[in-house]
mmCIF file as Biopython writes it, N, C-alpha, C and O atoms, coordinates in Angstrom:
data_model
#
loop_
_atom_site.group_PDB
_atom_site.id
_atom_site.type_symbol
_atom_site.label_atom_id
_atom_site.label_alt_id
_atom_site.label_comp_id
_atom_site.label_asym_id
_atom_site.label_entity_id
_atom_site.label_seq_id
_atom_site.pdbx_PDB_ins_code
_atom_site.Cartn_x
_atom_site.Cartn_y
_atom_site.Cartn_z
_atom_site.occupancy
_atom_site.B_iso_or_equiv
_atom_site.auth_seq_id
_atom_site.auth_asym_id
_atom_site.pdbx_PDB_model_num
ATOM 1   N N  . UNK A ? 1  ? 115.411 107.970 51.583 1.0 0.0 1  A 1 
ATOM 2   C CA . UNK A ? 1  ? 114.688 107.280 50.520 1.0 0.0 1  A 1 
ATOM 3   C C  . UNK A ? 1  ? 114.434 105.838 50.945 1.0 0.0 1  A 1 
ATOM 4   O O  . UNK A ? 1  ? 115.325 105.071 51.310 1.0 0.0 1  A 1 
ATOM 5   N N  . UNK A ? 2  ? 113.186 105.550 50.866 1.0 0.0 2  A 1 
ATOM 6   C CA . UNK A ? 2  ? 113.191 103.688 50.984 1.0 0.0 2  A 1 
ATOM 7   C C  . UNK A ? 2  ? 113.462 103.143 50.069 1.0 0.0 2  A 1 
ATOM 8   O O  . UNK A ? 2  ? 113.411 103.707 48.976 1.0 0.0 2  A 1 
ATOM 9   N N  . UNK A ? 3  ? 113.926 101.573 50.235 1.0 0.0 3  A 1 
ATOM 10  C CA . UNK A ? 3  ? 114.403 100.958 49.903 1.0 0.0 3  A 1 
ATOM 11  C C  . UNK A ? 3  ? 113.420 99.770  49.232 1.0 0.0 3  A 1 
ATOM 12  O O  . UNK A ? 3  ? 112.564 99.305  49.984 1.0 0.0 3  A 1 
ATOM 13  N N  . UNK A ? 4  ? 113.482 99.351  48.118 1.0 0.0 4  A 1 
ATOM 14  C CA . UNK A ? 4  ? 111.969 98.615  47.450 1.0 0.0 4  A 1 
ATOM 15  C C  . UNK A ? 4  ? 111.845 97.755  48.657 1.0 0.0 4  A 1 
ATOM 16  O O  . UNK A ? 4  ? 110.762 97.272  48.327 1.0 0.0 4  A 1 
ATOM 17  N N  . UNK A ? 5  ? 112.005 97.401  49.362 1.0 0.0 5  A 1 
ATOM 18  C CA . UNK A ? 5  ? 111.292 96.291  50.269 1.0 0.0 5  A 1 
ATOM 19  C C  . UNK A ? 5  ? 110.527 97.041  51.306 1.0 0.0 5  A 1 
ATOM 20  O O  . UNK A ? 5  ? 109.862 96.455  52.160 1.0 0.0 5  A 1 
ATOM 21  N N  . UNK A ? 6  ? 110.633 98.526  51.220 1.0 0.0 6  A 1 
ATOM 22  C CA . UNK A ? 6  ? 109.822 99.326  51.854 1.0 0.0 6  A 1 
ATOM 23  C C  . UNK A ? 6  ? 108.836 100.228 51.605 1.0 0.0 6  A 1 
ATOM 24  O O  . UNK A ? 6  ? 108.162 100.963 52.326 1.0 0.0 6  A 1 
ATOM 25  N N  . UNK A ? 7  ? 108.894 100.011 50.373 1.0 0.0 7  A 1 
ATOM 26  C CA . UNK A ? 7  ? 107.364 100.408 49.274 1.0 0.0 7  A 1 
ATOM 27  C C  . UNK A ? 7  ? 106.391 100.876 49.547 1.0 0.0 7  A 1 
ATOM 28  O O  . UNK A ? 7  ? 105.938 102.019 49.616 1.0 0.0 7  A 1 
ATOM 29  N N  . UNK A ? 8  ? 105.801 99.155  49.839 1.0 0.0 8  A 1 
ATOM 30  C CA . UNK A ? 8  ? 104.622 99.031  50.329 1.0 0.0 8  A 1 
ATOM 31  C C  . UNK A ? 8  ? 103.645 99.466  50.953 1.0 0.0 8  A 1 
ATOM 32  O O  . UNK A ? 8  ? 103.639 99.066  52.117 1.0 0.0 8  A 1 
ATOM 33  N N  . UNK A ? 9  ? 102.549 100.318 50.604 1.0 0.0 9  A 1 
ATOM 34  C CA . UNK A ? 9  ? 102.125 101.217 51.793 1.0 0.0 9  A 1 
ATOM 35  C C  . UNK A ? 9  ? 102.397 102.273 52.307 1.0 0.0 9  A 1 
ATOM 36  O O  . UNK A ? 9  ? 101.960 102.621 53.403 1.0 0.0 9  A 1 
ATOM 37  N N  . UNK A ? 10 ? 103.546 103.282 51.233 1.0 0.0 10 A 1 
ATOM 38  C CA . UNK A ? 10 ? 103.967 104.013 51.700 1.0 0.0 10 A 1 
ATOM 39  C C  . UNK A ? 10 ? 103.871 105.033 50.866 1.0 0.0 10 A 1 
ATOM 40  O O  . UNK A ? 10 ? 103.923 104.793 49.659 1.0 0.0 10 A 1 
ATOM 41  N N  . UNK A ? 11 ? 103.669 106.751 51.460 1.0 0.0 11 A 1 
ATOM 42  C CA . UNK A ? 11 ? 102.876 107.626 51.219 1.0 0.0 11 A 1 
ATOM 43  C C  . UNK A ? 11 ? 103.820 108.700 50.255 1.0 0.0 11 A 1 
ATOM 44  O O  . UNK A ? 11 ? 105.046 108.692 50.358 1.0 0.0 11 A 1 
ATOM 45  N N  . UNK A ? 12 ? 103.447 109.181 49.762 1.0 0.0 12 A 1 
ATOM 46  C CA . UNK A ? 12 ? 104.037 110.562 48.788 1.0 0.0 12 A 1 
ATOM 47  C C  . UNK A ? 12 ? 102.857 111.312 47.917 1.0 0.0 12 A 1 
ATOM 48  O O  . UNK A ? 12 ? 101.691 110.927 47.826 1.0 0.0 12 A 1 
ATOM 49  N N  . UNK A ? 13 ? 103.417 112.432 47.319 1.0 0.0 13 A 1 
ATOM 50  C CA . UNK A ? 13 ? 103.209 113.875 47.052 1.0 0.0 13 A 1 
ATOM 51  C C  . UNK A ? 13 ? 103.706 113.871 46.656 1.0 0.0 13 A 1 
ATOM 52  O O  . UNK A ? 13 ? 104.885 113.558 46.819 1.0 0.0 13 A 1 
ATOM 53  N N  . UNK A ? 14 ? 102.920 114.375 45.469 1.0 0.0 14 A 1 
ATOM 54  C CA . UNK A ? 14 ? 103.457 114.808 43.825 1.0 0.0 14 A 1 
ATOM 55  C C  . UNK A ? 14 ? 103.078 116.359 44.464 1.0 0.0 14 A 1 
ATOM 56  O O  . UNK A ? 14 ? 102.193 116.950 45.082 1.0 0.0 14 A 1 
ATOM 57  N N  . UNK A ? 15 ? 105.317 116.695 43.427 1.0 0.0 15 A 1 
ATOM 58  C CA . UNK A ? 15 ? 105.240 118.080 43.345 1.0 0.0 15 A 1 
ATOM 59  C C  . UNK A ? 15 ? 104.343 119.184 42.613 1.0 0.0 15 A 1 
ATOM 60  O O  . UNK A ? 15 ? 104.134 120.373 42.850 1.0 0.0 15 A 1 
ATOM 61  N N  . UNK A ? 16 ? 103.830 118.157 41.469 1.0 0.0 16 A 1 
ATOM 62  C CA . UNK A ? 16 ? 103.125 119.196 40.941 1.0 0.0 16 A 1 
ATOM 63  C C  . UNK A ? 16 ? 101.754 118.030 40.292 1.0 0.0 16 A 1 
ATOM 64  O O  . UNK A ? 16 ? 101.937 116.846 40.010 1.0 0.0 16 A 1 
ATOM 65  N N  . UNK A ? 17 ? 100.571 118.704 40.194 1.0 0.0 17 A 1 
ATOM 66  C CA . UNK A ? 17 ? 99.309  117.497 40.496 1.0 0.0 17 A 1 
ATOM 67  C C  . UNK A ? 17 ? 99.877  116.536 39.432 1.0 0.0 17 A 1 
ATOM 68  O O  . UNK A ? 17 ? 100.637 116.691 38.477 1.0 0.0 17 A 1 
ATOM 69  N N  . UNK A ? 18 ? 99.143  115.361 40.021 1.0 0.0 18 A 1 
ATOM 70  C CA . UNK A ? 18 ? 98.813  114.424 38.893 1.0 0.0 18 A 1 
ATOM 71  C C  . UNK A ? 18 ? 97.330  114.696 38.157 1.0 0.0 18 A 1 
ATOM 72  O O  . UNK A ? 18 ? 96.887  115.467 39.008 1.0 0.0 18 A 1 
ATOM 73  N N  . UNK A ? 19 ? 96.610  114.627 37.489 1.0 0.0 19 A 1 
ATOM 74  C CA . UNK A ? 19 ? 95.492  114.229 36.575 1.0 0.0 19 A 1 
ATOM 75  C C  . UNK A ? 19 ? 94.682  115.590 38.540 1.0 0.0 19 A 1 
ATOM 76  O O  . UNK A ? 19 ? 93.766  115.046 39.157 1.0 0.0 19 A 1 
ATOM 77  N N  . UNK A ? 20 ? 94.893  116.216 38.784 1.0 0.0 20 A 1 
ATOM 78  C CA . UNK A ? 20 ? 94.427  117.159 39.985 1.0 0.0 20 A 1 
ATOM 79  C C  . UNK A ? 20 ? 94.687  116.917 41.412 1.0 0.0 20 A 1 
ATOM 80  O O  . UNK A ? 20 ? 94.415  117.581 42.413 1.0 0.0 20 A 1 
ATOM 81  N N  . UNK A ? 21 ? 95.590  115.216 41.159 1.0 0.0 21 A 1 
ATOM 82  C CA . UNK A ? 21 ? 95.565  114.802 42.456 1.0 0.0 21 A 1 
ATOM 83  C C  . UNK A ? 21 ? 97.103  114.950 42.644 1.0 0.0 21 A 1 
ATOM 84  O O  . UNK A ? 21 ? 97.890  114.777 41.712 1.0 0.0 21 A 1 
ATOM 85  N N  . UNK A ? 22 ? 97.562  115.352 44.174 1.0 0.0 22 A 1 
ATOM 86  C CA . UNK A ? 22 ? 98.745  115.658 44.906 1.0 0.0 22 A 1 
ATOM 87  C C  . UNK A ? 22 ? 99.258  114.474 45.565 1.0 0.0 22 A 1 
ATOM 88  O O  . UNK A ? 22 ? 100.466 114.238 45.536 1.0 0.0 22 A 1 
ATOM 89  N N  . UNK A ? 23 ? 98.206  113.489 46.328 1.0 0.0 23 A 1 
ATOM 90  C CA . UNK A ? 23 ? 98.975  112.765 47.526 1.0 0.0 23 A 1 
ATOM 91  C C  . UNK A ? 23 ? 98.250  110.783 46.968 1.0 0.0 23 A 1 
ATOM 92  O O  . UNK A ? 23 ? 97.220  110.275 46.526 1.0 0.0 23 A 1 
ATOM 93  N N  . UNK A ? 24 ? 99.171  110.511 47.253 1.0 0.0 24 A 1 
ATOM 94  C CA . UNK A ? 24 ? 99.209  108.913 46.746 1.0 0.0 24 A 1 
ATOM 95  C C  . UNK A ? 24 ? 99.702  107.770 47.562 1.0 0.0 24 A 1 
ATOM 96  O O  . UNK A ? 24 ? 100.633 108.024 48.326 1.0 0.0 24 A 1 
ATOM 97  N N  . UNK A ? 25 ? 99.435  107.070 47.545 1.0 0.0 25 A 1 
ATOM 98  C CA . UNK A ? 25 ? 100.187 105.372 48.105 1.0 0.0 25 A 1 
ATOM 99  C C  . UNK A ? 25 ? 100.082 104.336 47.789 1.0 0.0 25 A 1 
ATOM 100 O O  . UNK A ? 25 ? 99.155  103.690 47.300 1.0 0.0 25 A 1 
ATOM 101 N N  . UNK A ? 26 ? 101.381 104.054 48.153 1.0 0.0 26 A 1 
ATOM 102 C CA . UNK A ? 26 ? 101.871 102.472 47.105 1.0 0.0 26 A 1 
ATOM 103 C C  . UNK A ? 26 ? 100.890 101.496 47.269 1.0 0.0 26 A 1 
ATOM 104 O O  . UNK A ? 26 ? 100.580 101.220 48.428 1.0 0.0 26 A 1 
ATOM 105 N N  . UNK A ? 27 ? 100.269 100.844 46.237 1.0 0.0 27 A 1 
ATOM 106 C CA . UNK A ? 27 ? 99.193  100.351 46.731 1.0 0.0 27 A 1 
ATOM 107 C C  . UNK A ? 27 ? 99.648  98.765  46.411 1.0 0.0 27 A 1 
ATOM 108 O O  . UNK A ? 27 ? 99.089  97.960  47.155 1.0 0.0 27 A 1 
ATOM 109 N N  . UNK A ? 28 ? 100.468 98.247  45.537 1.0 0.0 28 A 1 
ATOM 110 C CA . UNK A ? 28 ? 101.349 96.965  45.230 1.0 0.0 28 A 1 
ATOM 111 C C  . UNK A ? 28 ? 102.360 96.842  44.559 1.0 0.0 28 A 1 
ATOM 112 O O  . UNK A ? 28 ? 102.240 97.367  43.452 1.0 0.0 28 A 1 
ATOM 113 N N  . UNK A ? 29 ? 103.609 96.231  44.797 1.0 0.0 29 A 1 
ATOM 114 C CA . UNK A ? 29 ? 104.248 96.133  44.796 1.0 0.0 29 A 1 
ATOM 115 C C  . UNK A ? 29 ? 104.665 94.205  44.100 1.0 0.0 29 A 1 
ATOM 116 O O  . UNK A ? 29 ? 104.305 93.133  44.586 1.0 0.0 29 A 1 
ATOM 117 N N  . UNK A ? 30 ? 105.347 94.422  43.103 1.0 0.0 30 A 1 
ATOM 118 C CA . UNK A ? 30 ? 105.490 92.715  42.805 1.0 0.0 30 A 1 
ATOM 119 C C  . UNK A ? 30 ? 107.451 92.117  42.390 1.0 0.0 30 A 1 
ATOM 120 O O  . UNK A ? 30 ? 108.175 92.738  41.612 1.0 0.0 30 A 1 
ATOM 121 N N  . UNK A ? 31 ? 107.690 91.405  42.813 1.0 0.0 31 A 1 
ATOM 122 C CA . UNK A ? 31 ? 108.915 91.013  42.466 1.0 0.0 31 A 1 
ATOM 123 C C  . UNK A ? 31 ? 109.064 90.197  41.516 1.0 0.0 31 A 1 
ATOM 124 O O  . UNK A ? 31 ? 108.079 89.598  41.084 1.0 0.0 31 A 1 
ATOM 125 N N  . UNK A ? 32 ? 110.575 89.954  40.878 1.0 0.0 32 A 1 
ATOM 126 C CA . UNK A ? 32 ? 110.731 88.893  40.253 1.0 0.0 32 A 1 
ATOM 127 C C  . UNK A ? 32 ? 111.409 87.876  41.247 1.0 0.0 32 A 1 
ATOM 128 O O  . UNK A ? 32 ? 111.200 88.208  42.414 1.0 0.0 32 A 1 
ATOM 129 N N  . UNK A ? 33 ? 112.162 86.731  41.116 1.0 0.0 33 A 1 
ATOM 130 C CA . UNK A ? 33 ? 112.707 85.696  41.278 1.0 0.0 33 A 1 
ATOM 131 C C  . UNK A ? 33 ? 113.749 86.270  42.397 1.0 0.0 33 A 1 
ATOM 132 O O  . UNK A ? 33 ? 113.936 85.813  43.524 1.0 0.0 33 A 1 
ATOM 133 N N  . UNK A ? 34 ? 114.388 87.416  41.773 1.0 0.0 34 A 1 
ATOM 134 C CA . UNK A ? 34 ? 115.741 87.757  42.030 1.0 0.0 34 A 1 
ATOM 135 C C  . UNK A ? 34 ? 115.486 88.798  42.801 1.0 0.0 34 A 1 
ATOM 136 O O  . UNK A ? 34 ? 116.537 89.263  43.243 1.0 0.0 34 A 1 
ATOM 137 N N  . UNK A ? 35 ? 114.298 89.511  43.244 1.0 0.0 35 A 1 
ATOM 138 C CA . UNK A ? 35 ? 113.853 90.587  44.133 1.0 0.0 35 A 1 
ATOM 139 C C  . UNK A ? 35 ? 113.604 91.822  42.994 1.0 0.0 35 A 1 
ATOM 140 O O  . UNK A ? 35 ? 112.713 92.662  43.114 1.0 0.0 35 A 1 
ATOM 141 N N  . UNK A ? 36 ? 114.254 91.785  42.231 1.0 0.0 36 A 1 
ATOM 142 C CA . UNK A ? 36 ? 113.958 93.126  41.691 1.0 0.0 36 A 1 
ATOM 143 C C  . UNK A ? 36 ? 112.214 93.469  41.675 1.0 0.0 36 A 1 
ATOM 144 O O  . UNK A ? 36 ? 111.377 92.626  41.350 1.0 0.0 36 A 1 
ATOM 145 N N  . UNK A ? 37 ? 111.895 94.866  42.093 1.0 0.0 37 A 1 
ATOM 146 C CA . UNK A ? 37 ? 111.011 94.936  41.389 1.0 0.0 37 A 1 
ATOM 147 C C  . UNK A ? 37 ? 110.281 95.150  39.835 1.0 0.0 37 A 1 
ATOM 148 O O  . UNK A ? 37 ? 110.695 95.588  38.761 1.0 0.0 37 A 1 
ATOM 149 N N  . UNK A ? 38 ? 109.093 94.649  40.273 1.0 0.0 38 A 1 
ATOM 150 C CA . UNK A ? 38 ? 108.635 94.295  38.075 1.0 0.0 38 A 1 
ATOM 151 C C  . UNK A ? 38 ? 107.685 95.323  38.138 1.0 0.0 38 A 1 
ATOM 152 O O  . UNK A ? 38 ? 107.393 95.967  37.130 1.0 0.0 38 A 1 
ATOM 153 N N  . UNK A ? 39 ? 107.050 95.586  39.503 1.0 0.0 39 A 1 
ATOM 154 C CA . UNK A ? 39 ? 105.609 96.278  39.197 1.0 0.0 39 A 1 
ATOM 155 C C  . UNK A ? 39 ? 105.585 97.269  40.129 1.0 0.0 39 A 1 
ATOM 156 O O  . UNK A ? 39 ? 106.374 97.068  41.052 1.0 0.0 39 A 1 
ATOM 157 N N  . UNK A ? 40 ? 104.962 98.247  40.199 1.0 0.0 40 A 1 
ATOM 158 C CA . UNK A ? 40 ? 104.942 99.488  41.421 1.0 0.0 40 A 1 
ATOM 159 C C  . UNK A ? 40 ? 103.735 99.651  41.120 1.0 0.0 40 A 1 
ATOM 160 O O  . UNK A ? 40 ? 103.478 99.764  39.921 1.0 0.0 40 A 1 
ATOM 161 N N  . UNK A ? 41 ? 102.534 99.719  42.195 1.0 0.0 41 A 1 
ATOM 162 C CA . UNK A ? 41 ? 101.410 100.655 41.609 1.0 0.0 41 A 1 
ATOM 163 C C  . UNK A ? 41 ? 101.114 101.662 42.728 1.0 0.0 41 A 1 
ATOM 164 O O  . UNK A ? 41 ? 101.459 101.373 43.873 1.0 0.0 41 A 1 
ATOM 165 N N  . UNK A ? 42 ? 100.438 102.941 42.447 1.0 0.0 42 A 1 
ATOM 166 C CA . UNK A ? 42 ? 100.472 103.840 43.400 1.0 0.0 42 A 1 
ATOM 167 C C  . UNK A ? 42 ? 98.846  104.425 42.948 1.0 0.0 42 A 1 
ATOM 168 O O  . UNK A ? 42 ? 98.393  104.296 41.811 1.0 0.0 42 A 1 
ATOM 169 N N  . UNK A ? 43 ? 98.056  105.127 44.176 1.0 0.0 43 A 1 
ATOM 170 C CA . UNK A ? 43 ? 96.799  104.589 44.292 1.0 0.0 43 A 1 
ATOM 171 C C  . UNK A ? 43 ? 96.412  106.608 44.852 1.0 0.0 43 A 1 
ATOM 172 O O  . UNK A ? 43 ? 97.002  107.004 45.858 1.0 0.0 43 A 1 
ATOM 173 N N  . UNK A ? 44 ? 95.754  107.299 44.333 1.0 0.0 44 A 1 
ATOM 174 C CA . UNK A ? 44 ? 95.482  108.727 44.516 1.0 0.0 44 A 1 
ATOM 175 C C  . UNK A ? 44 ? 94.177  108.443 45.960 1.0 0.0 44 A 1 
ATOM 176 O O  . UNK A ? 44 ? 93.233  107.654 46.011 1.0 0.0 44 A 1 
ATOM 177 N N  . UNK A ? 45 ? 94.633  109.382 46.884 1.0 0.0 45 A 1 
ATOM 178 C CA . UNK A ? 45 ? 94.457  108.819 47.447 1.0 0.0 45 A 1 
ATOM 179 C C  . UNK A ? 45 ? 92.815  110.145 47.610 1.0 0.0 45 A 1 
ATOM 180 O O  . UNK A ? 45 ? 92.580  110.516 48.760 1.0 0.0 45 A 1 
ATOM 181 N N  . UNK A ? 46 ? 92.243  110.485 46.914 1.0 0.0 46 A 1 
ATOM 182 C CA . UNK A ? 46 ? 91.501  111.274 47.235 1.0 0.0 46 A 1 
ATOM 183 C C  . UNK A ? 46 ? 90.028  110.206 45.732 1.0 0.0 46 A 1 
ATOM 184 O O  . UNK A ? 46 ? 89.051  109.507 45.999 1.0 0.0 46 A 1 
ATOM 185 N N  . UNK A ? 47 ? 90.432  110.488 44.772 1.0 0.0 47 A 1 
ATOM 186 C CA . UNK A ? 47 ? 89.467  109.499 43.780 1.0 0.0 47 A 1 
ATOM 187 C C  . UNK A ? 47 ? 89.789  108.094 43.145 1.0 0.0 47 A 1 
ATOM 188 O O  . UNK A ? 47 ? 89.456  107.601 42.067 1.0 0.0 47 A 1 
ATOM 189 N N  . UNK A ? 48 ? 90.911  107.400 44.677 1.0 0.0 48 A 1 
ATOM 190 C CA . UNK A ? 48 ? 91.366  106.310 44.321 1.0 0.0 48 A 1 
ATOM 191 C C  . UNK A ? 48 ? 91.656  105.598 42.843 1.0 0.0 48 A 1 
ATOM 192 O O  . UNK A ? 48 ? 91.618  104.390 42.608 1.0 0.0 48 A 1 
ATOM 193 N N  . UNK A ? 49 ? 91.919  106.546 42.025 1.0 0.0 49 A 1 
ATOM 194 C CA . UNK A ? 49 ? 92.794  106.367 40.439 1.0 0.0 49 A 1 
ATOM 195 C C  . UNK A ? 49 ? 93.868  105.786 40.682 1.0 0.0 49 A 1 
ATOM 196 O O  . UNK A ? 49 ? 94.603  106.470 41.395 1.0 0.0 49 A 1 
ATOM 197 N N  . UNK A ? 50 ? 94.453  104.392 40.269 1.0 0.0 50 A 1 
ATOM 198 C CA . UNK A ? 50 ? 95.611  103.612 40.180 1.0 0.0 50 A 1 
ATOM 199 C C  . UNK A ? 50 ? 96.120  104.177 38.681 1.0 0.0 50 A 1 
ATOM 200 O O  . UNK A ? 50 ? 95.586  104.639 37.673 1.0 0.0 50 A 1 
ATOM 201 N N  . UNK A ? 51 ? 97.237  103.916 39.063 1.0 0.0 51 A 1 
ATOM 202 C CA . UNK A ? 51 ? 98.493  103.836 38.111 1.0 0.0 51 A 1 
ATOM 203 C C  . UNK A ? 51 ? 99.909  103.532 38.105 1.0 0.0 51 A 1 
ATOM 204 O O  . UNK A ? 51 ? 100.611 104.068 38.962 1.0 0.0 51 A 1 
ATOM 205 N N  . UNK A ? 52 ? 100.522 102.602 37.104 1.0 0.0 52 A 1 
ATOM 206 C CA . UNK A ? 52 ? 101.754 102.545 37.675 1.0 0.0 52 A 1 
ATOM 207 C C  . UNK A ? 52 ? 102.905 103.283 37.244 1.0 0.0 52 A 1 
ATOM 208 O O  . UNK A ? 52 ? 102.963 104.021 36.260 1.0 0.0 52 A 1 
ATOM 209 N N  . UNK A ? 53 ? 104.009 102.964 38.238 1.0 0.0 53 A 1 
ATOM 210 C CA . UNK A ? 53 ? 105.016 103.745 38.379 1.0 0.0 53 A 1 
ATOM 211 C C  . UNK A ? 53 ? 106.335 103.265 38.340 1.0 0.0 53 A 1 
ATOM 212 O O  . UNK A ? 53 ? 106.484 102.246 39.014 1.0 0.0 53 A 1 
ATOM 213 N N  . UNK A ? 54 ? 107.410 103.704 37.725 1.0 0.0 54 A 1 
ATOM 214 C CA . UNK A ? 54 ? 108.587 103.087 38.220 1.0 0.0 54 A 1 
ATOM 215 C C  . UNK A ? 54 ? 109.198 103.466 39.572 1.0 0.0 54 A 1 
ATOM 216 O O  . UNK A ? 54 ? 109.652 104.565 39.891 1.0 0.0 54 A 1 
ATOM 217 N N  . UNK A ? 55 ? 109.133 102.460 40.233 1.0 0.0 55 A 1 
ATOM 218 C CA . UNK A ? 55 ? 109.342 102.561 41.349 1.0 0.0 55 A 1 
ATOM 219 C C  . UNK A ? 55 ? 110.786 103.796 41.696 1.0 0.0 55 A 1 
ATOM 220 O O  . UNK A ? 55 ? 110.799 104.513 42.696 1.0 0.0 55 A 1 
ATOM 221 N N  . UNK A ? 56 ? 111.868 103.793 40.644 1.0 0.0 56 A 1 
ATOM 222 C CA . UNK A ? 56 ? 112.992 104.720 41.370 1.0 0.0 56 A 1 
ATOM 223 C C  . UNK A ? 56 ? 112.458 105.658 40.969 1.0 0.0 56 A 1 
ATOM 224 O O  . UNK A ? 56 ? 112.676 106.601 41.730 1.0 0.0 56 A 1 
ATOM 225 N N  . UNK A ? 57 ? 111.675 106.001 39.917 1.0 0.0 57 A 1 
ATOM 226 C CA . UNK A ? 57 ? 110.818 107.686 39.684 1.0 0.0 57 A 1 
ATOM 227 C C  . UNK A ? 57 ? 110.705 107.933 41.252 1.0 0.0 57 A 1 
ATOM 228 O O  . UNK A ? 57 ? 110.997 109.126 41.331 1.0 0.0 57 A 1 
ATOM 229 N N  . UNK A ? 58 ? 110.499 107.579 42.284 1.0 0.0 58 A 1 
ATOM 230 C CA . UNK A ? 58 ? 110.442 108.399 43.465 1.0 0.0 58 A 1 
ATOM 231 C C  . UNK A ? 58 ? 111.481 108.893 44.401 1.0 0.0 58 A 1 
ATOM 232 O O  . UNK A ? 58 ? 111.455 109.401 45.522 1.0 0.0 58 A 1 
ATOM 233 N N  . UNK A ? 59 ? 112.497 108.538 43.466 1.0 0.0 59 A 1 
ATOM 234 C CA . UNK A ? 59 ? 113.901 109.565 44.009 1.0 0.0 59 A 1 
ATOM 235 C C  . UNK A ? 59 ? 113.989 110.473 43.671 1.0 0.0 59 A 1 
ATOM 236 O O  . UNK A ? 59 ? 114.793 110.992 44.446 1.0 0.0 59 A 1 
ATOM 237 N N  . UNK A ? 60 ? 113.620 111.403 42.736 1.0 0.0 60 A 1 
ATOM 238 C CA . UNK A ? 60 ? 113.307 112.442 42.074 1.0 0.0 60 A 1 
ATOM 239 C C  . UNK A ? 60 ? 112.625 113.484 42.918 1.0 0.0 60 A 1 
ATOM 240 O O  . UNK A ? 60 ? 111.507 113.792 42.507 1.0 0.0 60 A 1 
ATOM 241 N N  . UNK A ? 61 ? 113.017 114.060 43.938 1.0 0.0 61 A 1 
ATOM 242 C CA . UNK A ? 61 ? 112.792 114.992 44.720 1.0 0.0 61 A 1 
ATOM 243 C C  . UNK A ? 61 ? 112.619 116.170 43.987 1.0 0.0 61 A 1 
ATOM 244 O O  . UNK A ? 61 ? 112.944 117.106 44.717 1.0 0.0 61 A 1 
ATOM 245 N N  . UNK A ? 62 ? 112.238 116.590 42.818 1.0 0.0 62 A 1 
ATOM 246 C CA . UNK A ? 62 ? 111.572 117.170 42.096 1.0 0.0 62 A 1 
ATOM 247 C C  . UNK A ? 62 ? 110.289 116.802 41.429 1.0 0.0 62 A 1 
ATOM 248 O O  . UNK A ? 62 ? 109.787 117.646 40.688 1.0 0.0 62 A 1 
ATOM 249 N N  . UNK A ? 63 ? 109.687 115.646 41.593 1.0 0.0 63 A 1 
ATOM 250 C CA . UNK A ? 63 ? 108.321 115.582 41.179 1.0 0.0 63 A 1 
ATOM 251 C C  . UNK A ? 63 ? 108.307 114.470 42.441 1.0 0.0 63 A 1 
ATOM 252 O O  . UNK A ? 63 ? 107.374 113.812 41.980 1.0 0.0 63 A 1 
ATOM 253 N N  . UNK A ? 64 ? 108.552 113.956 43.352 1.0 0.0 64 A 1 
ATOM 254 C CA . UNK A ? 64 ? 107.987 113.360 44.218 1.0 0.0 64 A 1 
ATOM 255 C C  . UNK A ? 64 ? 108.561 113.711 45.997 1.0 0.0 64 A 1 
ATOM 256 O O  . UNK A ? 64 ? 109.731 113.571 46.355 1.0 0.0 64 A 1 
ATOM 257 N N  . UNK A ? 65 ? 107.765 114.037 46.634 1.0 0.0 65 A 1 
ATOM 258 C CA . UNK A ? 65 ? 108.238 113.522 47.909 1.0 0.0 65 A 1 
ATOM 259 C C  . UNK A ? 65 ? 107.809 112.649 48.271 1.0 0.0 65 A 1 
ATOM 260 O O  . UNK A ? 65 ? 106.841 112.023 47.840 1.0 0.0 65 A 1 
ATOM 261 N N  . UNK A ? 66 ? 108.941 112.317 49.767 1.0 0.0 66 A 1 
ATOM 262 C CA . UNK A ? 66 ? 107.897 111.240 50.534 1.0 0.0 66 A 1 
ATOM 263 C C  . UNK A ? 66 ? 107.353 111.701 51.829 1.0 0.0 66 A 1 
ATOM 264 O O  . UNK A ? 66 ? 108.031 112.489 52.488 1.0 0.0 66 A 1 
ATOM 265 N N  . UNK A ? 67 ? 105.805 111.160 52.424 1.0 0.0 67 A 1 
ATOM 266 C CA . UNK A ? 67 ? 105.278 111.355 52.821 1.0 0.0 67 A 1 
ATOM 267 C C  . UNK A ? 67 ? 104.441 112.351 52.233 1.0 0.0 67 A 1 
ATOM 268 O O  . UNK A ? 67 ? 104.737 112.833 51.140 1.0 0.0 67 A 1 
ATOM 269 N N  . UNK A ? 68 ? 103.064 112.824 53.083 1.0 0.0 68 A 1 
ATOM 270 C CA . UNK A ? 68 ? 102.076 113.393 52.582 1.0 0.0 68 A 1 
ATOM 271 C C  . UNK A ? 68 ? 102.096 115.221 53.285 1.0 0.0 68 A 1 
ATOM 272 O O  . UNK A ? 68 ? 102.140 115.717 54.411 1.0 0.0 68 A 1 
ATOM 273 N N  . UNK A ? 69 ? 102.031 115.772 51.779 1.0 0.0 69 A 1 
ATOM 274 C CA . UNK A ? 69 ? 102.592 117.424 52.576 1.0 0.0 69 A 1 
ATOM 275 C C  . UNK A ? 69 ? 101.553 118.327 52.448 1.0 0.0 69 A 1 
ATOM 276 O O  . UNK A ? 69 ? 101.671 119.471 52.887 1.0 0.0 69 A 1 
#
């Protein structure tokens, strides 16, 4: 699993579609003060539809992998 400072730019697959779309990437990423992240956005990568996400929703190896499958 990455680690939020490794986010950025980085690819996953939804287990089961989103809105028809399967494969996505992090498209920004924003911190607070203290590093945490505040914002995740993730970007479909077929009709470029943004939306955001909580970023640990992608530990959930039931609706997300990582990388593109």
């Amino acid at each position: 699993m990455l680690t939020h400072k490794q986010l950025l730019n980085s690819k996953w697959t939804a287990v089961k579609s989103i809105n028809k779309q399967k494969h996505f990437l992090v498209t920004d990423v924003e911190y607070d003060e203290d590093g945490v992240v505040t914002k995740c956005e993730i970007q479909a990568i077929i009709n470029k539809e943004v939306s955001l996400i909580n970023w640990r929703d992608l530990a959930n190896k039931d609706v997300w992998l990582q990388g593109w499958k």
